[in-house]
C-alpha positions in Angstrom: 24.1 -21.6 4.9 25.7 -24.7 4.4 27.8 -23.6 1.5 29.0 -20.3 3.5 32.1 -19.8 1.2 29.6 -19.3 -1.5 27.4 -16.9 0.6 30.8 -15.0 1.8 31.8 -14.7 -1.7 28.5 -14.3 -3.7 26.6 -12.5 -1.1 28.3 -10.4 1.5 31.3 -9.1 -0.3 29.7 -9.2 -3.8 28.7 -5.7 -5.2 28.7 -2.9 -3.0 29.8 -4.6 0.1 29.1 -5.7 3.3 27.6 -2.8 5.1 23.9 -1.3 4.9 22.6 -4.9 4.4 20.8 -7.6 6.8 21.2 -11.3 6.3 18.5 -13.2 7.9 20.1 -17.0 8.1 18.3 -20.6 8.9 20.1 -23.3 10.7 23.0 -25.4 8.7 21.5 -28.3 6.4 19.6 -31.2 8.3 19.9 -29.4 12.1 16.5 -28.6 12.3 15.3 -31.9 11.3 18.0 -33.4 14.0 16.1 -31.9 16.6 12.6 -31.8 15.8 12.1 -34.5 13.0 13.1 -34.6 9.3 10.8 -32.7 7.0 10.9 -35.2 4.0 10.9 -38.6 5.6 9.3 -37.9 9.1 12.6 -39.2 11.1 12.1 -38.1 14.6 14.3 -35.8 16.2 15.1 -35.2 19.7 11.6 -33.7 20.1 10.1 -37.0 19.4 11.8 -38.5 22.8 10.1 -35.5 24.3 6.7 -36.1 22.8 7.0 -39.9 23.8 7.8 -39.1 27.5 11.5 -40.3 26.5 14.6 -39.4 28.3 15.9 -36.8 25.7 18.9 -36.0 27.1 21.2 -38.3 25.7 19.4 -37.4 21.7 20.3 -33.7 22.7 23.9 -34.8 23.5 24.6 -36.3 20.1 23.0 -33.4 18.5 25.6 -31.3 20.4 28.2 -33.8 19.5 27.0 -32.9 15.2 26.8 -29.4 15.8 30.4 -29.3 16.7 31.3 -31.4 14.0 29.9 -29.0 11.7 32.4 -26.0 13.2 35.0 -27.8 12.4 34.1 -27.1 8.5 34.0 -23.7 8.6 37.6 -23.4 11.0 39.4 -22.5 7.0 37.1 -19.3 6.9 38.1 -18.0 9.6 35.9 -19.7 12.7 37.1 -19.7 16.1 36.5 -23.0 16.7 36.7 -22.4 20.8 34.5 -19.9 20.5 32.0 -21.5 18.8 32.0 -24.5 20.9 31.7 -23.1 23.8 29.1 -20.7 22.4 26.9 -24.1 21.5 27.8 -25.7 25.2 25.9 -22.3 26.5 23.1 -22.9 24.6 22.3 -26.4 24.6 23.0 -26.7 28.5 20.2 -23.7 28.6 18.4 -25.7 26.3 18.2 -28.7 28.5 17.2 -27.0 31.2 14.5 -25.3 30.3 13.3 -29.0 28.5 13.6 -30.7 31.7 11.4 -27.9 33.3 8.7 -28.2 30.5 9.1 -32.1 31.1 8.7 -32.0 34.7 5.5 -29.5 34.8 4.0 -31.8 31.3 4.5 -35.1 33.8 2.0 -33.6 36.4 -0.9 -33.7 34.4 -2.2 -30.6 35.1 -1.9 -28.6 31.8 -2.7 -28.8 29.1 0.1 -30.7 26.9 -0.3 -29.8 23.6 0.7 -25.7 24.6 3.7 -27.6 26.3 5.0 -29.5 23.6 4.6 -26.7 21.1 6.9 -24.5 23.9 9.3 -27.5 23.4 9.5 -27.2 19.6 10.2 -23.1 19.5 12.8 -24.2 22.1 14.7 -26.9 19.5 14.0 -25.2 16.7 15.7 -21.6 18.2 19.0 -23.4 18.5 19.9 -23.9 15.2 19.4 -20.7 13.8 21.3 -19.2 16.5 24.2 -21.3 16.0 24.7 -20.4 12.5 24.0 -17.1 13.4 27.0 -16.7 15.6 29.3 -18.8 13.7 28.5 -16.2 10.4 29.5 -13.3 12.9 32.4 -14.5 14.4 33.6 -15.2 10.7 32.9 -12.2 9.7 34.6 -10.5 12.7 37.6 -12.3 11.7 37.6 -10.8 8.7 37.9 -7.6 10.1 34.1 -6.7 9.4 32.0 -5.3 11.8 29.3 -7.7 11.9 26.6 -7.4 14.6 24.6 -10.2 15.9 20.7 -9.9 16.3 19.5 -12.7 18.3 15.9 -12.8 18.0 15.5 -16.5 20.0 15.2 -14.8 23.0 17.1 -16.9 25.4 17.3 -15.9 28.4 14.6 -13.0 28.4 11.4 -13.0 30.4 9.6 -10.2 28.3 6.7 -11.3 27.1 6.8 -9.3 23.8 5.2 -10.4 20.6 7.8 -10.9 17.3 6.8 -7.8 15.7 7.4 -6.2 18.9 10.9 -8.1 19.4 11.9 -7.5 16.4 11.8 -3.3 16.2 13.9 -3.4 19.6 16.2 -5.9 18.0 16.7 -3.3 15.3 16.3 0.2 17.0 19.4 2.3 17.4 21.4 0.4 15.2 23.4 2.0 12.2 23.5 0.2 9.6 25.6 1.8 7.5 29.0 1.2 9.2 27.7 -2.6 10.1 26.2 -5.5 8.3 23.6 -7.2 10.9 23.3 -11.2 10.9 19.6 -11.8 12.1 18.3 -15.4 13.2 15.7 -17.1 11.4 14.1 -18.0 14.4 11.9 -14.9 16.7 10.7 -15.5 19.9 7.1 -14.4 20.0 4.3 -14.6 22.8 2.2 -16.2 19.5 4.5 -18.7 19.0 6.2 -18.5 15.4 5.9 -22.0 14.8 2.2 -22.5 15.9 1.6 -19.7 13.6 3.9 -20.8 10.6 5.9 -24.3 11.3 8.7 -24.7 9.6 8.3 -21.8 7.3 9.2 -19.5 10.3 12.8 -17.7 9.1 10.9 -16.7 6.0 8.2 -14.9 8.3 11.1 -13.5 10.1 12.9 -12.2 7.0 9.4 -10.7 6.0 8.3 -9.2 9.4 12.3 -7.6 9.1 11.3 -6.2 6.2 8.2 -4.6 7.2 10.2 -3.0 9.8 12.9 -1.4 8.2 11.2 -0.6 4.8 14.6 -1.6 2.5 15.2 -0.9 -0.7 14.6 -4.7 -1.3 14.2 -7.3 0.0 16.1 -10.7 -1.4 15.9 -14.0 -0.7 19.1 -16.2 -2.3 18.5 -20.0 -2.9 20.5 -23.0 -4.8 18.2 -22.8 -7.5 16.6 -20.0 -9.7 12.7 -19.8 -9.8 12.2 -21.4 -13.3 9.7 -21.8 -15.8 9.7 -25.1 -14.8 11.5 -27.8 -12.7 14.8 -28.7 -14.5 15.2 -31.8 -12.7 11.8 -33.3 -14.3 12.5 -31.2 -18.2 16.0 -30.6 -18.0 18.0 -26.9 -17.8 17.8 -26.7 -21.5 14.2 -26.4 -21.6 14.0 -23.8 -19.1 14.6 -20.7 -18.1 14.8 -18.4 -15.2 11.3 -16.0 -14.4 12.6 -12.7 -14.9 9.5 -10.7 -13.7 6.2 -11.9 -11.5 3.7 -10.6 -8.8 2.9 -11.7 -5.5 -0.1 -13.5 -6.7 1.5 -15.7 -8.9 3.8 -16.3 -6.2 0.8 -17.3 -4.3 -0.5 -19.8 -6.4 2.9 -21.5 -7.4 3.4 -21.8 -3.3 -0.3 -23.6 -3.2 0.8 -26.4 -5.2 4.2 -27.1 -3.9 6.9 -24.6 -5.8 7.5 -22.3 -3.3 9.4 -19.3 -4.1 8.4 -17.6 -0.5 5.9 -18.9 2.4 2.6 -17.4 1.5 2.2 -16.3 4.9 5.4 -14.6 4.8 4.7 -12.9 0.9 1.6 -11.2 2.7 3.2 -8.7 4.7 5.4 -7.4 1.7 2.8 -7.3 -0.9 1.0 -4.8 1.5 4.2 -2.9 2.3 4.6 -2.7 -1.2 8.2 -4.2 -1.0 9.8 -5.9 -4.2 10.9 -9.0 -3.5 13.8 -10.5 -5.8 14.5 -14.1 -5.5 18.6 -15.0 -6.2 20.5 -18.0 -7.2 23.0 -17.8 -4.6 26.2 -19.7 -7.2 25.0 -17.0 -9.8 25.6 -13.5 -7.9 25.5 -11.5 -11.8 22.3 -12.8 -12.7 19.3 -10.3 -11.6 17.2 -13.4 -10.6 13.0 -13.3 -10.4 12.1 -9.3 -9.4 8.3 -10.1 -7.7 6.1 -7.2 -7.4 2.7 -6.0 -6.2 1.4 -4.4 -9.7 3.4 -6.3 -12.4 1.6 -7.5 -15.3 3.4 -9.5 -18.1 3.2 -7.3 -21.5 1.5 -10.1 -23.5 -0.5 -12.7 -22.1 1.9 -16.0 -21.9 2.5 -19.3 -20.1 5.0 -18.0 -17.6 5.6 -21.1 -15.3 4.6 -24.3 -15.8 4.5 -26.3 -12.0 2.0 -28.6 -10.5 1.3 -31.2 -8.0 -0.8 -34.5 -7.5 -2.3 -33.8 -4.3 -5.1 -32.1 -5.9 -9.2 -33.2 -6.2 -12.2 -31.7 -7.4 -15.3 -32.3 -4.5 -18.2 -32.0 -5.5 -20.8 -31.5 -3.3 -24.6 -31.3 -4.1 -27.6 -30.8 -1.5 -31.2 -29.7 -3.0 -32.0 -27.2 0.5 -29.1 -25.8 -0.4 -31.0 -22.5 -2.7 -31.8 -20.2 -0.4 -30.1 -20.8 2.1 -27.2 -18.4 3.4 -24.1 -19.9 4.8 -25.1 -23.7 3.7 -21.3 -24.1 2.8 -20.3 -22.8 6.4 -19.9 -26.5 7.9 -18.1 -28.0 5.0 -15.5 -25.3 5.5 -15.4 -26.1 8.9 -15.0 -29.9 8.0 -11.7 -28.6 5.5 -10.5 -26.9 8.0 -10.5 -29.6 10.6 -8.7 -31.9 8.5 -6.4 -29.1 7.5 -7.2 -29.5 3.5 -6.7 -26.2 2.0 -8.2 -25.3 -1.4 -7.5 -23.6 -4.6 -10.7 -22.7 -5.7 -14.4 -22.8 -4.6 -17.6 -22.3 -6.3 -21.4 -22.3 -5.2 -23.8 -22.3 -7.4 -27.0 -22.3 -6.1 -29.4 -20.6 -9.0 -29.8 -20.8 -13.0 -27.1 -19.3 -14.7 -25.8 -19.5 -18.6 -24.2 -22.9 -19.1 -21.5 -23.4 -21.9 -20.4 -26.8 -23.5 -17.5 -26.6 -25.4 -16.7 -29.6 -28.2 -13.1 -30.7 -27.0 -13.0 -33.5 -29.3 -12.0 -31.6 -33.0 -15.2 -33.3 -34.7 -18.0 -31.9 -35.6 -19.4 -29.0 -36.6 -20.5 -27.4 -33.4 -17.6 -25.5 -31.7 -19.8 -24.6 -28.3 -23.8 -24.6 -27.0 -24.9 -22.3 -25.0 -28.3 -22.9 -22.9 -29.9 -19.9 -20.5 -32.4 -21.0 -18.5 -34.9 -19.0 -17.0 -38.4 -19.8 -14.6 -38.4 -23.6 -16.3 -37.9 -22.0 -19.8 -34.5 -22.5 -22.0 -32.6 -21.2 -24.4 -30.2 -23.2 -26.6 -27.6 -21.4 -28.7 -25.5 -23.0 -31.1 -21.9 -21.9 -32.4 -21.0 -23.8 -35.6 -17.6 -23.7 -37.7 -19.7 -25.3 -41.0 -23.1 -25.6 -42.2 -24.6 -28.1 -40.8 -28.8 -29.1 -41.4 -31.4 -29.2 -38.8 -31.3 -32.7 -38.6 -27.7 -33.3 -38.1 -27.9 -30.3 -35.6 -30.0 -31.8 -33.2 -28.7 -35.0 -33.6 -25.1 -33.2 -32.6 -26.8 -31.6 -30.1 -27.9 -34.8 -28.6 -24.2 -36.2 -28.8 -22.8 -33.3 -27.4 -25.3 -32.8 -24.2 -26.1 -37.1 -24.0 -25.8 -37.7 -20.3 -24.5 -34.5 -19.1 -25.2 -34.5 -15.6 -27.6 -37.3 -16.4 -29.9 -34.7 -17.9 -31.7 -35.1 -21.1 -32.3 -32.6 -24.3 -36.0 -31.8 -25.8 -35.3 -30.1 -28.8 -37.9 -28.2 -29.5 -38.8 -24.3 -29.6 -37.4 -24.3 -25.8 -35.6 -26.6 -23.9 -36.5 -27.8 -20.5 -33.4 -29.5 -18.8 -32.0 -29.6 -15.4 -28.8 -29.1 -15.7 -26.1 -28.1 -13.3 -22.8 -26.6 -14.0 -19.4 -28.2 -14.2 -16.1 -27.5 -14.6 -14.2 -28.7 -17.7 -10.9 -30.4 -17.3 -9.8 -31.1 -20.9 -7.0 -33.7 -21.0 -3.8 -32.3 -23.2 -5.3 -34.4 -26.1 -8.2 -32.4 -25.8 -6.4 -29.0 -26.0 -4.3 -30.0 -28.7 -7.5 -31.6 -30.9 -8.8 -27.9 -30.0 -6.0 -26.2 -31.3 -6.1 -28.3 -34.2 -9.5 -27.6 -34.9 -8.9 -23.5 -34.9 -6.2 -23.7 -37.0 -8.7 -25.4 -39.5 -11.1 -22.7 -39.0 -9.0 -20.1 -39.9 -7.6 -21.9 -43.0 -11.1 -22.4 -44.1 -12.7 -19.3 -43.4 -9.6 -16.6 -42.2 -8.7 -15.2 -39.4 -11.6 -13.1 -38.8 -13.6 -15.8 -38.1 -12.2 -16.6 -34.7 -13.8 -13.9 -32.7 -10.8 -13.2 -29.8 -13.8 -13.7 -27.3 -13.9 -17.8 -28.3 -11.7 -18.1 -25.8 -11.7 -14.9 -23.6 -9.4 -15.6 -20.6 -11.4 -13.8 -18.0 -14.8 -14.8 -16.6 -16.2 -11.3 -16.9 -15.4 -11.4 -20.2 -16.5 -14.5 -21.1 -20.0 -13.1 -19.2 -19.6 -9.9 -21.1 -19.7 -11.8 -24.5 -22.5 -14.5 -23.5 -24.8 -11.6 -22.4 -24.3 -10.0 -26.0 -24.8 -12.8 -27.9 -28.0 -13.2 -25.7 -29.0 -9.7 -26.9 -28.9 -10.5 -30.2 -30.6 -13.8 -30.0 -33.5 -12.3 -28.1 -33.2 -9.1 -30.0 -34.1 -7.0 -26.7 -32.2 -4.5 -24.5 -29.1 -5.1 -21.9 -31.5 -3.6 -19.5 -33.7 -6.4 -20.4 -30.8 -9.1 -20.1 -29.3 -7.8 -16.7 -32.8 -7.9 -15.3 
């Protein structure tokens, strides 16, 4: 919003035109963290003074004082700068007012503070998008464009209606063909949009828009396209921009810090079945990242590459836990409390096929295989070469020494306790492994990779262990399944 020549330009009178179309718009760069804290670094804001039973009054003045600063940039497009003050005055002396209530009542002692803080914070954060809100209209209007202003803060309106419910009277009645509608980030909601969403709450907005008015699309224009990958960290020239995705790659990217959308705010859409296209604002011909519910990519690729380092593996092991249903309830409960999310959980609490893969490019066993069943075992051995019985075991041995600090009988059977465990090859790993098929398949062709080595799905990878289990045991599937 900062860059509003570029959104006038690239946005509202780019293609078909102004009309028929509703811009949902956040506050102006570094607002929101000038009055509730900064996002990055932790700076407190003018709720901070609030928080700390500090006389706020003077941190809201000098926020005033930056917000008319900013109008000042946009006077060359067309802003009437009076208008806009005095539009800001309003709001901030409303602002105050309701503070100073919240802070009076919070002195007392006799409620509870946390709700009245959190009242505080929708209060702030509300002014912002507002404010660039109004300034985009009365630009507009300047222009000679009938733009129409849909404050969803709710100032100054008792009604204790939820956002969904604010939002389709925001929207009712109008026609938006002859207008285009500027919406505020913010919505005013009896369950609080930022106890629900925090800062991610204009991208909720947008989404809960959406929902309402079923558009043809809905699009979300940043400074950046969604990449491959980050071309700060491997430079533009070694990426590109995602032409198609769905909503739960979307999902996963956001879990690890590349958010294209809020996954809270992706939900609503997937459901609705609403394509979502993201945009680099500075690039209005390029089509940017289409994200559907159904898409699939043609041929399975690497599409994005992203990560984060504020991941761990937990591993969490208790010998009452067989049996016994909701043991992982607590531990849940314990994430929860500490507001850790996770990618991925598994419980395992029962025998089940175990595969050890040879990462290493050495030797000739590719991947073991042990099934164990009422104390008995089964050990299944893939090799790329012949190899002897001797050197087999003793392979064997090298492989499985100290797995789990469990030990290999060789024998007819094998009795082991073993439990499973992720692999997390390093890249040295993957590329010894890649080195190693090529080998194979100069050696002995193609054909001798079966596609299954490395099926990418678990049930597939189940499909082909419970096969090879057939044939080993030379009985039925019925047999296996059982």
């Amino acid at each position: 919003m900062t860059a509003f020549q570029d959104v006038l330009q690239n946005i509202i009178f780019h293609g078909a035109g102004p009309y028929n179309r509703i811009l949902v718009v956040s506050a102006y760069s570094n607002v929101t963290n000038w009055l509730l804290e900064n996002k990055k670094t932790g700076a407190p804001g003018v709720y901070h003074h609030i928080s700390q039973h500090q006389e706020f009054h003077q941190a809201l003045e000098d926020v005033l004082g930056k917000l008319k600063a900013l109008n000042q940039h946009y006077v060359p497009l067309g802003l009437d700068l009076a208008a806009a003050d005095a539009f800001l005055e309003g709001r901030i002396a409303l602002a105050r007012a309701y503070l100073d209530s919240l802070v009076s009542v919070l002195a007392s002692g006799y409620v509870n503070g946390a709700s009245i803080l959190q009242a505080a914070r929708e209060i702030l954060a509300s002014i912002g998008e507002a404010h660039s809100a109004f300034n985009s209209v009365n630009i507009l209007q300047n222009k000679g464009v009938n733009a129409t202003l849909v404050d969803l803060s709710g100032f100054d309106d008792p009604r204790a209606l939820t956002i969904d419910e604010r939002i389709r009277q925001a929207f009712a009645g109008i026609n938006f063909a002859s207008t285009i509608c500027i919406a505020t980030g913010y919505t005013k909601g009896t369950e609080g949009i930022m106890r629900e969403f925090d800062r991610g709450y204009s991208e909720v907005t947008f989404s809960k828009i959406a929902v309402a008015v079923k558009p043809q699309e809905a699009i979300i224009h940043k400074e950046y396209h969604l990449c491959s990958a980050d071309p700060n960290l491997v430079g533009i020239s070694n990426c590109h921009p995602v032409g198609f995705t769905n909503y739960d790659v979307a999902d996963q990217l956001a879990d690890v810090g590349m958010e294209a959308i809020h996954p809270k705010a992706s939900k609503p859409l997937e459901i609705n079945a609403i394509d979502l296209r993201i945009k680099n604002t500075f690039e209005p011909e390029h089509p940017g990242t289409l994200i559907t519910r159904d898409y699939v990519s043609p041929e399975q690729r690497v599409e994005v590459i992203t990560g984060t380092e504020r991941v761990s593996i937990i591993d969490i092991y208790d010998p009452l836990m067989v049996g016994a249903a909701g043991f992982d309830l607590h531990l849940m409960q314990a994430f929860s409390d500490l507001g850790v999310s996770y990618i991925f959980k598994a419980r395992y609490a029962g025998q089940a096929p175990l595969e050890l893969r040879n990462f290493t490019g050495q030797g000739a066993v590719a991947e073991v295989r042990l099934y164990e069943s009422r104390g008995q075992a089964l050990l299944a051995a893939e090799c790329v070469a012949e190899i002897s019985d001797g050197d087999l075991r003793r392979e064997l041995h090298r492989l499985t020494a100290g797995f789990c600090g469990g030990t290999l009988n060789l024998g007819e059977t094998v009795s082991v306790r073993i439990e499973p465990r992720w692999d997390c090859p390093s890249m040295e790993a993957v590329r010894q492994l890649r080195g190693l098929r090529a080998a194979l398949a100069r050696a002995h062709g193609e054909s001798f990779i079966a596609p299954e080595w490395e099926a990418p799905r678990l049930q597939d990878r189940l499909a082909d262990v419970s096969a090879k289990l057939v044939r080993a045991l030379d009985v039925t599937e019925e047999a296996v399944a059982a």
